[in-house]
C-alpha positions as CSV (number, residue, x, y, z in Angstrom):
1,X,-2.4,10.4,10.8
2,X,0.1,13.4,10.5
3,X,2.8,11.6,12.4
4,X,2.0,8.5,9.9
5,X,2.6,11.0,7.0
6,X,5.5,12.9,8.4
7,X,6.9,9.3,9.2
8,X,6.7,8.5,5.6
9,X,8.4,11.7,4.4
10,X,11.2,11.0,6.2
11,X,11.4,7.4,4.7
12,X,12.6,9.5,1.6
13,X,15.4,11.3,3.2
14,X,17.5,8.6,4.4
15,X,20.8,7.3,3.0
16,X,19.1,3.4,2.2
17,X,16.4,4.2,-0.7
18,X,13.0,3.8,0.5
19,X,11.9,0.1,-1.5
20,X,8.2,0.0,-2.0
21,X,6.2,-3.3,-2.0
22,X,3.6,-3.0,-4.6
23,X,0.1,-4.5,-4.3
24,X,-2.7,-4.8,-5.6
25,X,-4.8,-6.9,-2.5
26,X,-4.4,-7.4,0.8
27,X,-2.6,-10.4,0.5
28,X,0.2,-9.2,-1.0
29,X,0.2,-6.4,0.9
30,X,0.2,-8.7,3.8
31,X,3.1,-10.5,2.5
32,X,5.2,-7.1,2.2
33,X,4.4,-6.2,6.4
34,X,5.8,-9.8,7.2
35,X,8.7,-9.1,5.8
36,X,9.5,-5.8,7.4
37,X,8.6,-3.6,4.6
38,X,8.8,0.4,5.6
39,X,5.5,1.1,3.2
40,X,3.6,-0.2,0.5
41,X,1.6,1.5,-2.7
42,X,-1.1,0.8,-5.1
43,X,-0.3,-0.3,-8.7
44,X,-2.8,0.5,-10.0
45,X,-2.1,-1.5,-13.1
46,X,-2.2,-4.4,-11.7
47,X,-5.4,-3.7,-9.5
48,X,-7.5,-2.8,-13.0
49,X,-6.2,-6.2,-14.4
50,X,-7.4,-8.1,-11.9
51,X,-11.1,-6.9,-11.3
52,X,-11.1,-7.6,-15.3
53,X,-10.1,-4.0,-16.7
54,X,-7.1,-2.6,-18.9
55,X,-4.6,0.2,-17.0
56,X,-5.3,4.1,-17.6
57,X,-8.2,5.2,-15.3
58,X,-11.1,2.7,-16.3
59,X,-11.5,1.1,-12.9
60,X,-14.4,3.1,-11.9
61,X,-12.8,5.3,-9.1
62,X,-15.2,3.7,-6.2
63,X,-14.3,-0.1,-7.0
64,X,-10.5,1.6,-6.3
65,X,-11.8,3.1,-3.2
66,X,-12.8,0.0,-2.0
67,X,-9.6,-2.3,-3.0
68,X,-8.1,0.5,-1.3
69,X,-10.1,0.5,1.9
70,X,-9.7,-3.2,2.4
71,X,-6.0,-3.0,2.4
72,X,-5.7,-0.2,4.9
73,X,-8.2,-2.2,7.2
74,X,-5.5,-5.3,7.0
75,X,-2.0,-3.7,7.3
76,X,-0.7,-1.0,9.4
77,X,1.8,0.0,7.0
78,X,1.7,3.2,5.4
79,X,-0.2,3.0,1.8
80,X,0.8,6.0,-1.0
81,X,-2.1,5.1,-3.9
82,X,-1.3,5.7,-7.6
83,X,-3.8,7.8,-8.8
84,X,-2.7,8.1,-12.2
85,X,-3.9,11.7,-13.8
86,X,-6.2,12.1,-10.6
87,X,-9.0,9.9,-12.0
88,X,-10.6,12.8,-13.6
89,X,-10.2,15.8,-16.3
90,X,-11.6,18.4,-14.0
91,X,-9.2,20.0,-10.7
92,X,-12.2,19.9,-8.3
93,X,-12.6,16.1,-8.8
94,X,-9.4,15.5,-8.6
95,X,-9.2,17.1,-4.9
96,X,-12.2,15.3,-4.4
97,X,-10.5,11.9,-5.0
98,X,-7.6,12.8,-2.6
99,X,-10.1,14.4,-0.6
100,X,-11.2,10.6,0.1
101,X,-7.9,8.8,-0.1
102,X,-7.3,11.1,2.6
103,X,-9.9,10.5,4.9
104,X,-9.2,6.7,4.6
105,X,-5.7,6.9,6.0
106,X,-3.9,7.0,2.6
107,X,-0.5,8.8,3.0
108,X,0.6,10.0,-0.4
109,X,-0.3,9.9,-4.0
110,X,1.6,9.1,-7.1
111,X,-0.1,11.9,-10.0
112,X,1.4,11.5,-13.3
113,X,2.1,14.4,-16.2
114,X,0.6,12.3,-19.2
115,X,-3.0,11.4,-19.8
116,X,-4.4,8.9,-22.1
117,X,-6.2,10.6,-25.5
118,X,-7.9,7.7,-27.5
119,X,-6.2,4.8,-25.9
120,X,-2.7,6.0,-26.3
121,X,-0.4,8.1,-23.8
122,X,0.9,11.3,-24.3
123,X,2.5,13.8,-22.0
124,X,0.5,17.2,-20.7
125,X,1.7,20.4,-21.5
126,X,3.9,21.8,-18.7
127,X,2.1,24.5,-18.2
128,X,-1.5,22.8,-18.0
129,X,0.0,20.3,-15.7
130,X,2.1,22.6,-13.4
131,X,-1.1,24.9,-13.7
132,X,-3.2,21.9,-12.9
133,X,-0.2,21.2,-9.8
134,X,-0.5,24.7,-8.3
135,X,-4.3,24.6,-7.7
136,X,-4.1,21.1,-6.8
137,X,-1.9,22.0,-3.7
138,X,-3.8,25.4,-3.0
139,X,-7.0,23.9,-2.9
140,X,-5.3,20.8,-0.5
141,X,-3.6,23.4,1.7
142,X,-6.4,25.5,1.9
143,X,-8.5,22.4,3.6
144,X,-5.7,21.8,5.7
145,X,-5.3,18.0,4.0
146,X,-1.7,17.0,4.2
147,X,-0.5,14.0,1.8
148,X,2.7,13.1,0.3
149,X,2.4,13.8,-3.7
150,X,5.0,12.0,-5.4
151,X,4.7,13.6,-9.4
152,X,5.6,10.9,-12.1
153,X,7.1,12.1,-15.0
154,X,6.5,10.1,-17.9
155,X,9.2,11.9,-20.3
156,X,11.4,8.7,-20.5
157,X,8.5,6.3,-19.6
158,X,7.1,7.4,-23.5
159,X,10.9,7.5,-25.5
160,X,10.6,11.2,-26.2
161,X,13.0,13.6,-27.9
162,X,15.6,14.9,-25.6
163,X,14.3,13.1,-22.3
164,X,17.0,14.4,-20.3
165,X,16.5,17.9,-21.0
166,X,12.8,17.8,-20.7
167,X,12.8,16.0,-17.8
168,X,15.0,18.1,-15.8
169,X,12.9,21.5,-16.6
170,X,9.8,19.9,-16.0
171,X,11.0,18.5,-12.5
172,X,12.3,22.3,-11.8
173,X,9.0,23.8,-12.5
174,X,7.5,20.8,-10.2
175,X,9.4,21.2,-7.6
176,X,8.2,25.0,-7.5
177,X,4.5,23.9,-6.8
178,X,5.5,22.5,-3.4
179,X,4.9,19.1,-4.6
180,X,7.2,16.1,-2.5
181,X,8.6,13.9,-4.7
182,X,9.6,12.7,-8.2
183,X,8.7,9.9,-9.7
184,X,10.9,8.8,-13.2
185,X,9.4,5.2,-14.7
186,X,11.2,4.1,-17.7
187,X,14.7,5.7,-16.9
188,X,17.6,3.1,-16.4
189,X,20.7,5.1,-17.4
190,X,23.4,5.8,-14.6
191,X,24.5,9.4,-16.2
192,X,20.5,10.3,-16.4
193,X,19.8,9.3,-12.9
194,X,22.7,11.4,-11.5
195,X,21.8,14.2,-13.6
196,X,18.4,14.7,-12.1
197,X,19.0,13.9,-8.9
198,X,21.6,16.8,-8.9
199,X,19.5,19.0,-10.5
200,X,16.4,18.6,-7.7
201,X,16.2,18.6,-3.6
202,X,13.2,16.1,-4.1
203,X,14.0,12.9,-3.7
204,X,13.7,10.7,-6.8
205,X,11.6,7.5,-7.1
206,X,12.6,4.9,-9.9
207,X,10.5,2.2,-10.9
208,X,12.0,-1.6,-11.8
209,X,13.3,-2.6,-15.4
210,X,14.8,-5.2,-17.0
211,X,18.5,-3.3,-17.1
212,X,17.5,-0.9,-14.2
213,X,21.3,-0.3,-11.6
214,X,21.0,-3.0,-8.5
215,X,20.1,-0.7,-5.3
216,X,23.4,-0.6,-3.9
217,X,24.2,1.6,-7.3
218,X,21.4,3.8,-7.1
219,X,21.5,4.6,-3.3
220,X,24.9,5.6,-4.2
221,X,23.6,7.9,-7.4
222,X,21.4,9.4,-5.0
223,X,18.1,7.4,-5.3
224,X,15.3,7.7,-2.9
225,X,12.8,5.3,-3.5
226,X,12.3,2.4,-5.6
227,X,9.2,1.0,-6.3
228,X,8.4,-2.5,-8.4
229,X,5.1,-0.9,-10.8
230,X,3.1,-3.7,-11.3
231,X,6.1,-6.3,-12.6
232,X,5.5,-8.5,-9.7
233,X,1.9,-9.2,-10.2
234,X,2.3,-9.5,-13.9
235,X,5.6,-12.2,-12.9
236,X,3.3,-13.8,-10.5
237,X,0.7,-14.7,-13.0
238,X,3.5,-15.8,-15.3
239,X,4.2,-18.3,-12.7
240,X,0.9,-19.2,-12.2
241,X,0.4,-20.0,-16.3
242,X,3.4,-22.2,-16.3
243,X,1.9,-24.0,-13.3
244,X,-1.7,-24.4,-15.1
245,X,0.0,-25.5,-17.9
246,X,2.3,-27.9,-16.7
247,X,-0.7,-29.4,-15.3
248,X,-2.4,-30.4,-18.4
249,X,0.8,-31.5,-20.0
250,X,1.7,-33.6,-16.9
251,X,-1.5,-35.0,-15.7
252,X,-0.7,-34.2,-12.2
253,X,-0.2,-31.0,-9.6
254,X,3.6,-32.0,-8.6
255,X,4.7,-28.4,-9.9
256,X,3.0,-27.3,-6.8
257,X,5.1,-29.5,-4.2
């Protein structure tokens, strides 16, 4: 398991960004390890909306645990899991979750800074979260459990004021809690990209959107990873309407062939 992890850390500290399949089954994680994918990760997104439940921690954690276990039992690949805020308010039960993700084989965690209050996001305070950080990775060196957390900062995921700015202090004080990774959804610009990257040692993770820089751009901005959030599942299902619905209006299933 620790060479597994190490393995994965170095997948972020190569020249070619680290490209993450994302799944939410085995199948298309299955589909990913065919064709030669280094890792794959959890959206967790698109996991919830297919056992029938909206995005932001209502999955009950154990139904995830299970998804989760079925897909390391059918790829050797090396899963990372987004855990969201950690699947719980309180620190211990956060560790607890890990804890488990742990013990199953999981090699990193995404753990993002913004929580959901009343069915809408908003971003932590930085010193709750970093506070929240420090124990996390106290309490996980202190049981010896070694994992690959990958903080996602939601400053330009939510539009807020000054994203640059913001984002760039809160990834200095991150990078202090001896986290691994950063993880920027939502940010497209060149200029911002650079900027962070230059202003951390941790290697940065950007997620896909519409007007996100091809990979060749953002290996040479300094990229690290790239991973697809749960826009492949949702474009999937897309396809899959327009094939239901091509079959009522056609009378037949020759979309299919």
């Amino acid at each position: 398991m620790r060479i597994q992890i190490e393995n994965f850390k170095k997948l972020h500290h190569l020249e070619k960004p680290l490209l993450i399949g994302n799944i939410w089954d085995v199948q298309s994680a299955l589909i990913f390890q065919k064709l030669g994918y280094k890792a794959i990760g959890t959206s967790s997104a698109a996991i919830a909306n297919s056992l029938g439940y909206e995005d932001g921690q209502n999955i009950p954690f154990n139904e995830y645990l299970f998804v989760i276990k079925r897909i390391l039992e059918s790829t050797t690949l090396p899963l990372t899991v987004d855990l969201e805020a950690g699947y719980g308010s309180d620190v211990k039960v956060i560790f607890e979750n890990i804890s488990k993700l742990s013990q199953l084989g999981v090699v990193g965690i995404n753990l993002e800074d913004s929580i959901m209050v009343d069915g809408i996001r908003r971003i932590e305070d930085l010193t709750k979260f970093s506070f929240k950080l420090e124990q996390l990775v106290q309490m996980l060196n202190k049981s010896k459990i070694e994992i690959f957390i990958n903080v996602r900062c939601d400053v330009f995921l939510l539009g807020l004021d000054n994203a640059l700015v913001e984002t760039i202090e809160r990834v200095k004080v991150y990078e202090n809690k001896s986290v691994n990774g950063i993880f920027l959804p939502g940010i497209t610009n060149e200029k911002d990209i650079a900027s962070i990257v230059e202003s951390t040692s941790l290697p940065v993770n950007v997620m896909c959107m519409p007007d996100l820089p091809d990979f060749d751009k953002l290996r040479e901005l300094g990229v690290k990873r790239i991973s697809m959030g749960n826009f492949a599942n949702a474009f999937l299902y897309q396809k899959l309407q327009e094939a239901a619905t091509s079959f009522i209006s056609n009378n037949n299933f020759s979309i299919l062939f």
